[in-house]
C-alpha positions in Angstrom: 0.0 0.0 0.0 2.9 2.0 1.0 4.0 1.8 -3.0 0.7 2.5 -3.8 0.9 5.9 -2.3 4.1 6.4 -3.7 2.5 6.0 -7.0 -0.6 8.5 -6.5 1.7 11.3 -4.7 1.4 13.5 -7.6 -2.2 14.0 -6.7 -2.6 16.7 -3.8 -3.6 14.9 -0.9 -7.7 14.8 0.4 -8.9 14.1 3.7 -9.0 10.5 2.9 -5.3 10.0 2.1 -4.2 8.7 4.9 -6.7 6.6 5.6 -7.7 5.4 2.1 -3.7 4.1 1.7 -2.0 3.1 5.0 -1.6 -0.3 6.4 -3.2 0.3 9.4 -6.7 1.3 8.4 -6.9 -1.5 5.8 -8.6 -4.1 8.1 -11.2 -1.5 9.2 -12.4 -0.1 6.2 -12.8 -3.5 4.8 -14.9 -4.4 7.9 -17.0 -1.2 7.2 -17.5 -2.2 3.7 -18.7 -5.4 4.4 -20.4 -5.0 8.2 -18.2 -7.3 9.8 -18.1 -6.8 13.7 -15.3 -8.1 15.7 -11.5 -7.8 15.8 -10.2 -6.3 12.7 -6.6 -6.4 13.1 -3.6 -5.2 11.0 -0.6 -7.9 11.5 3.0 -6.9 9.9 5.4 -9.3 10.4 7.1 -9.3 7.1 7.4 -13.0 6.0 5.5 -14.2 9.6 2.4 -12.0 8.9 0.3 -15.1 7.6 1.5 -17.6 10.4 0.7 -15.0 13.2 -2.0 -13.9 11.7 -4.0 -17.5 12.0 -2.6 -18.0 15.6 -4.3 -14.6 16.3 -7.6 -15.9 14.6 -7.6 -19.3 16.6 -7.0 -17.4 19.5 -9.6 -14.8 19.2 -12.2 -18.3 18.4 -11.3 -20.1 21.6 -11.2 -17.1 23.4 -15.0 -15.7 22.5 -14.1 -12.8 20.7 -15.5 -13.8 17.8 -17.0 -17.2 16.0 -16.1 -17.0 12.7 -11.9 -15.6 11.4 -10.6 -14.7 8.4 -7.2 -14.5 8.6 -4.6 -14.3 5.7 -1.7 -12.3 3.8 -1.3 -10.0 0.7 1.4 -9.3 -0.7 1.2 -6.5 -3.8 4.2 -4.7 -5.6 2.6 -1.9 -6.6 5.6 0.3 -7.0 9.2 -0.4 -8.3 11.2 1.4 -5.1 11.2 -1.4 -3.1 11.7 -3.9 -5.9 15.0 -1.9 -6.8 16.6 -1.3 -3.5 16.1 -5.2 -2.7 18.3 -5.6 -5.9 21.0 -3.4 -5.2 21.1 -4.8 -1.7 22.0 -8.4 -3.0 18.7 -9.5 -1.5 17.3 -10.7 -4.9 18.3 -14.0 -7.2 20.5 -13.1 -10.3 18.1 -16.2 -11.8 15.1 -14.7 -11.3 13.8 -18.6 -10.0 13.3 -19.4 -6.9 15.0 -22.3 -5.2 14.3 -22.8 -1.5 16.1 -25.0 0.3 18.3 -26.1 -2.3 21.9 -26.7 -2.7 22.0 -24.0 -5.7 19.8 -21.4 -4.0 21.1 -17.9 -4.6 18.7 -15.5 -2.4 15.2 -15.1 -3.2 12.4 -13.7 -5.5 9.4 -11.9 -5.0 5.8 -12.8 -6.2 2.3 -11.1 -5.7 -0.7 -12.9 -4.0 -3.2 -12.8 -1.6 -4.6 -15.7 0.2 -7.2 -16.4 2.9 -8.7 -18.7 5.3 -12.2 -18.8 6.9 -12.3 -20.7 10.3 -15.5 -20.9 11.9 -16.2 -22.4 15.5 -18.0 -25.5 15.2 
């Protein structure tokens, strides 16, 4: 989202900026949209964000927050920034494949996706 600001800052900013881009008020504005009540709950953990994100939904089930979770990740490359200083900072494979716990593995490559889970208390 940040990259998605980065991309719209030629625009003079409205009231709704802020809150219409950053991280932290994506959760609740999708619970708005759709009248979800309940936790909604921005989790940044960089790589970890899915996994904790799922412990924080079982937990809020068995503790009676909530009956029904839907925890899960995004992860969207909207902008090149971040994309180019990962490259210069050797984070990046020269291959462009991905080869994860492999002998020939030489760093790592990004992708775009967005997956989620429902869990319900039965």
């Amino acid at each position: 989202i940040l990259e998605y600001l980065d991309n719209t800052s030629a625009h003079s900013p409205t009231a709704h900026t802020s809150t219409g881009t950053l991280r932290a008020f994506l959760c609740g504005r999708l619970a708005y949209f759709f009248g979800w009540t309940g936790p909604a709950e921005v989790i940044d953990t960089a790589c970890s964000s899915s996994l904790v994100a799922i412990n924080r939904a079982v937990k809020a089930i068995q503790g009676g927050e909530c009956s029904i979770a839907l925890p899960g990740g995004i992860n969207d490359m909207a902008g090149e920034n971040n994309f180019l200083d990962l490259g210069r900072s050797g984070f990046l494979s020269p291959t462009g494949q991905c080869k994860a716990f492999d002998k020939d593995a030489d760093r790592y490559c990004r992708a775009e996706g967005a997956r989620f889970v429902v869990f319900l208390l039965l």
